[in-house]
C-alpha positions as CSV (number, residue, x, y, z in Angstrom):
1,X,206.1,187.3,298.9
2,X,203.9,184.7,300.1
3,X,206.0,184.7,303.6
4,X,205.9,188.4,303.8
5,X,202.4,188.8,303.3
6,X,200.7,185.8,304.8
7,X,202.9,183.4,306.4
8,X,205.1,185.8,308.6
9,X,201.6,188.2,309.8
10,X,199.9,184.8,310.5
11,X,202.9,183.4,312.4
12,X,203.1,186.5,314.2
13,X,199.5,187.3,315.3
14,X,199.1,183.5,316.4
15,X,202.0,184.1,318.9
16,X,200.9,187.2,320.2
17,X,197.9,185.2,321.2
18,X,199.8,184.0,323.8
19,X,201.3,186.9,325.3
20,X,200.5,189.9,327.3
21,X,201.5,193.6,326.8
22,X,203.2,194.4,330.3
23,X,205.2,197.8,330.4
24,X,205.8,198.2,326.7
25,X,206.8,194.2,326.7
26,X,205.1,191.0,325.5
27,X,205.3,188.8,328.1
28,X,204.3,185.0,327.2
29,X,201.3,184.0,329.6
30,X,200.3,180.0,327.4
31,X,196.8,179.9,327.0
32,X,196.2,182.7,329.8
33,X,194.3,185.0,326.8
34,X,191.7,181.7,325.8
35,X,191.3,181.1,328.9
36,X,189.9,184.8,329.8
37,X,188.4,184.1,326.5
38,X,185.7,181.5,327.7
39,X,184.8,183.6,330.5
40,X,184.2,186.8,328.7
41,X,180.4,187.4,328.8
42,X,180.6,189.9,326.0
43,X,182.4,187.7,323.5
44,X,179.8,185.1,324.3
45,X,177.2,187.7,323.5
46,X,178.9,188.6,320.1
47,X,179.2,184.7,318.9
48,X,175.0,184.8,320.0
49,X,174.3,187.4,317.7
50,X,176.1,186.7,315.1
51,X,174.7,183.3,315.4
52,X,171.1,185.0,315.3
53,X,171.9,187.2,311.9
54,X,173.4,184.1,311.0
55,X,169.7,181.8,311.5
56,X,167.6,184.7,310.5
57,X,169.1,186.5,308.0
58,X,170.3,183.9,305.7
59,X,167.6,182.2,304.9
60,X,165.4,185.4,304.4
61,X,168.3,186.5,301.9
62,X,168.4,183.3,300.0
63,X,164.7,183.0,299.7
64,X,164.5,186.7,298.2
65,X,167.9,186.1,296.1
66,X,165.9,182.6,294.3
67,X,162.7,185.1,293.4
68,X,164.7,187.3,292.2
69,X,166.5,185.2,290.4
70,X,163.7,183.6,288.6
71,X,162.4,186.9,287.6
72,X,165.6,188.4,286.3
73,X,165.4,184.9,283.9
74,X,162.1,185.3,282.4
75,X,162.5,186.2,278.7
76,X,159.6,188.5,279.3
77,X,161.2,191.1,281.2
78,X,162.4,193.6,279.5
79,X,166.5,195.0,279.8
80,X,166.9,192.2,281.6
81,X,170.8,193.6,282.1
82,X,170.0,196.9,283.7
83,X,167.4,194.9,286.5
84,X,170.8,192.6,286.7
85,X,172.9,196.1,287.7
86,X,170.5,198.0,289.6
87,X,170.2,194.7,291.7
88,X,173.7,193.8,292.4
89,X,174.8,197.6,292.7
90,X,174.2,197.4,296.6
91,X,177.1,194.8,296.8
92,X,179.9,196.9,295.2
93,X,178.6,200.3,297.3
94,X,181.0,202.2,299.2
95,X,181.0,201.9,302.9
96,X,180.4,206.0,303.2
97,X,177.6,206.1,300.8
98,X,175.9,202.9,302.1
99,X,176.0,204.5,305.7
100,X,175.0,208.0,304.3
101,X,171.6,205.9,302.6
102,X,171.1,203.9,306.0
103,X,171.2,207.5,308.4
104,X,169.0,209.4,306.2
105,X,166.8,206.0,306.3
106,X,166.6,205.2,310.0
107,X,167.1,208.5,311.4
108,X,164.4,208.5,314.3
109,X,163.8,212.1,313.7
110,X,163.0,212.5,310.0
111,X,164.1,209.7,308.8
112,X,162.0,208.4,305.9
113,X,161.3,204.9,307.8
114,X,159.3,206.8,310.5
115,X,158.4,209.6,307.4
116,X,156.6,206.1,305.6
117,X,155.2,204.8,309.2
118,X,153.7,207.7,309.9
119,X,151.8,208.5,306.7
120,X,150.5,205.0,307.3
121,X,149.6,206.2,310.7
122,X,151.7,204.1,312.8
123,X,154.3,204.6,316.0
124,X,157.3,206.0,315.2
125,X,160.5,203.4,315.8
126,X,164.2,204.4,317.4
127,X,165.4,201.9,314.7
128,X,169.3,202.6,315.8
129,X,168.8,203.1,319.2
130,X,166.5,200.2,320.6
131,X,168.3,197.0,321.3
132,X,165.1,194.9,319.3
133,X,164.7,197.2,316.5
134,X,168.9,197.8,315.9
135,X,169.2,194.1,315.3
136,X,165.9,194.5,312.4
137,X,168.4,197.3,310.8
138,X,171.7,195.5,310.8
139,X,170.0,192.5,309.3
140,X,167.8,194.6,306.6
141,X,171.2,196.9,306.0
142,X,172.8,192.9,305.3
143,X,170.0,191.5,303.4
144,X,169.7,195.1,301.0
145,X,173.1,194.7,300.6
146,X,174.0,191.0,299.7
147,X,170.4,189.9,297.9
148,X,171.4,190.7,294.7
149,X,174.9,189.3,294.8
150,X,173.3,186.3,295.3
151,X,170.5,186.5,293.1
152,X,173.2,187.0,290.3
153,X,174.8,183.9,291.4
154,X,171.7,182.1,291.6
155,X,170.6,183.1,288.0
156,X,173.7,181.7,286.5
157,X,172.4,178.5,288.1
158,X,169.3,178.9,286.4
159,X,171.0,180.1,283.2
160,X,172.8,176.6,283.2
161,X,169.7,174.0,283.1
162,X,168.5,173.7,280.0
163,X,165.6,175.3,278.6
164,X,164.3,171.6,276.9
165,X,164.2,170.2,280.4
166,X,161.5,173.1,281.2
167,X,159.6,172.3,277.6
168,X,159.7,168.6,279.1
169,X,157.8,169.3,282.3
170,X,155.3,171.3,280.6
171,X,154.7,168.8,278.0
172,X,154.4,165.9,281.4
173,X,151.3,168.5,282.3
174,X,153.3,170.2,285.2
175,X,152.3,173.3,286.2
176,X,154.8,176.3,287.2
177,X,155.1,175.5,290.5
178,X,156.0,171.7,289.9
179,X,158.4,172.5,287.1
180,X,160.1,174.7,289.7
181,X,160.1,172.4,292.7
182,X,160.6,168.9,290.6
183,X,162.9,170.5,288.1
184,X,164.5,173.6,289.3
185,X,165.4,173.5,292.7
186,X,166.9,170.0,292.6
187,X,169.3,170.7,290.0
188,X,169.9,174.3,291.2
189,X,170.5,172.9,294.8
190,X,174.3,172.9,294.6
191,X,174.4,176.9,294.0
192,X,171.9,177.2,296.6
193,X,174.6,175.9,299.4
194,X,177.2,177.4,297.8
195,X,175.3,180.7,298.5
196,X,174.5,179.5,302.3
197,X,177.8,178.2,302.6
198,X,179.5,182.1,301.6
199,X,176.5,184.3,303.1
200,X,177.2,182.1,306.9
201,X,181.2,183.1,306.4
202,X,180.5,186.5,306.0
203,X,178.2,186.8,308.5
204,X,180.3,185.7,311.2
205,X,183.2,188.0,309.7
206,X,180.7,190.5,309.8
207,X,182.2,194.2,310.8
208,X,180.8,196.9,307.9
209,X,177.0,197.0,308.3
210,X,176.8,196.8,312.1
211,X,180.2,199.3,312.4
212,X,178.1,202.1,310.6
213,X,175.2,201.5,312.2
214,X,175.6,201.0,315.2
215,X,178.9,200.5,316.4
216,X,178.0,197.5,318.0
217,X,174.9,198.9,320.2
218,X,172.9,199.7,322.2
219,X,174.4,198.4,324.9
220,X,175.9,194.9,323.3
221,X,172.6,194.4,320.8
222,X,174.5,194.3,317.5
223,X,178.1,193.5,318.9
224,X,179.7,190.9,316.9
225,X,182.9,189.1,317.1
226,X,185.0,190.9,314.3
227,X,183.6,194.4,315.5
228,X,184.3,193.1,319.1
229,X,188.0,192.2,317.8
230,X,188.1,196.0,316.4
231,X,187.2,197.1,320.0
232,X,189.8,195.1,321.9
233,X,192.4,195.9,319.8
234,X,192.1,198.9,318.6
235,X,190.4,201.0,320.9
236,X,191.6,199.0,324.2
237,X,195.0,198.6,322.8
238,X,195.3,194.9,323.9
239,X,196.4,193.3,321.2
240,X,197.1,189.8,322.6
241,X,193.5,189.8,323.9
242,X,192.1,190.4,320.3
243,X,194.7,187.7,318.9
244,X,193.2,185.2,320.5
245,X,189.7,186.5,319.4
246,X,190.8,186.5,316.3
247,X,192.0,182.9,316.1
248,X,189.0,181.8,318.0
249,X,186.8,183.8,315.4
250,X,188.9,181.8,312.5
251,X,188.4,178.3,314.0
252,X,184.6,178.9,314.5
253,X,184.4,179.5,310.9
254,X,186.8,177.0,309.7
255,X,184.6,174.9,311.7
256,X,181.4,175.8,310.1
257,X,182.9,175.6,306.6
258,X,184.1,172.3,306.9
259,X,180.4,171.1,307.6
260,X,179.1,173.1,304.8
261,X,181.4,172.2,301.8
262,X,180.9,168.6,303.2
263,X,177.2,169.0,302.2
264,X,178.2,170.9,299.2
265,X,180.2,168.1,298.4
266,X,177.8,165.6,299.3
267,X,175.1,167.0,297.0
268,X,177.4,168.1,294.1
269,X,178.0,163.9,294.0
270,X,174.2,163.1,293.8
């Protein structure tokens, strides 16, 4: 099963990498496909952006996921599991309904982003069609979507320190803030890079939010290397071309994971 289902489309889409459909024929052509690779100004453009969601996005998410966190955990809130469903519902959505929410939301005619602006008397925006303001979307369609996955995460961190080690710090005279920062973080640090280390995977496999969105526009605004794959291969038809995105795509992210779970690692040992 393994070889049918992993080892054998793996093997196969590896060496297609290096070949070239040529009258109904894959002709081998080496490293012909990387090579056109490094030159293509639109894949380059993809790995930028997806770098840029990656730099701006992530932190914004974790940052809101740790607040929310720490208010879903305080014993005065009350049904503290529904707050717990309503926020992680966005991450189990379906595809159809999350881009039917997002059109009726960004719809530049309408919609009830520019229906809020302008009640507060302020310029309508062509949030899907304007190469600055598509890029705001896809990464506030990303960060709706995948803060409360990781708030849920992050509470269980919380969840896990014990409640004496907060009775501690107040007894010491710390105030809130202190117990937070001296206490808190330090021992909820390891869940916070697990959380950087999973949300920077899927943002450079990231396909769903931009796809409905946008489609990879305007122009190249929001193109990213999985939906640039999509394009080569499925709409172009040149599957060897997309192989070899697809590889590259898999050894930019092994890369990156290898430098992140040696941090992980690293502070899980402190």
């Amino acid at each position: 099963m393994f070889a049918i289902f992993f080892a054998y489309p793996l093997g196969a889409s590896l060496y297609q990498s290096f070949t070239e459909r040529r009258g109904g024929v894959d002709v081998w052509v080496g490293l012909a496909q990387y090579r056109r690779l490094a030159h293509d100004p639109s894949f380059a453009h993809s790995m930028l952006n997806a770098g840029l969601i990656l730099t701006v996005q992530v932190p914004v998410m974790i940052v809101l996921a740790l607040v929310l966190a720490v208010l879903l955990n305080q014993s005065w809130l009350r049904v503290r599991g529904t707050w717990r469903a309503v926020y992680f519902l966005p991450a189990v959505t379906t595809l159809v309904a999350y881009s039917v929410v997002f059109q009726v939301l960004l719809k530049t005619d309408g919609g009830l982003a520019n229906q809020a602006l302008h009640a507060l008397g302020l310029g309508q925006a062509d949030w899907l069609n304007s190469p600055g303001w598509a890029r705001v979307s896809v990464i506030g369609s990303i960060t709706w979507r995948w803060t409360g996955y990781n708030a849920v995460i992050l509470l269980a961190g919380l969840q896990a320190i014990g409640r004496e080690q907060y009775e501690a710090a107040a007894l010491d005279g710390a105030g809130v803030l202190r117990v937070y920062t001296s206490v808190v973080l330090p021992q909820l640090r390891p869940v916070v890079l697990f959380c950087v280390i999973t949300s920077s995977i899927g943002t450079l496999q990231l396909f769903d939010e931009n796809y409905v969105l946008t489609r990879g526009g305007p122009g190249d605004a929001t193109l990213t290397p999985v939906v640039y794959l999509y394009k080569i291969g499925f709409q172009q038809l040149d599957f060897g071309y997309a192989a070899a995105i697809a590889w590259v795509v898999v050894a930019v992210i092994a890369a990156v994971s290898l430098v992140q779970f040696a941090l992980y690692g690293r502070e899980r040992d402190r």
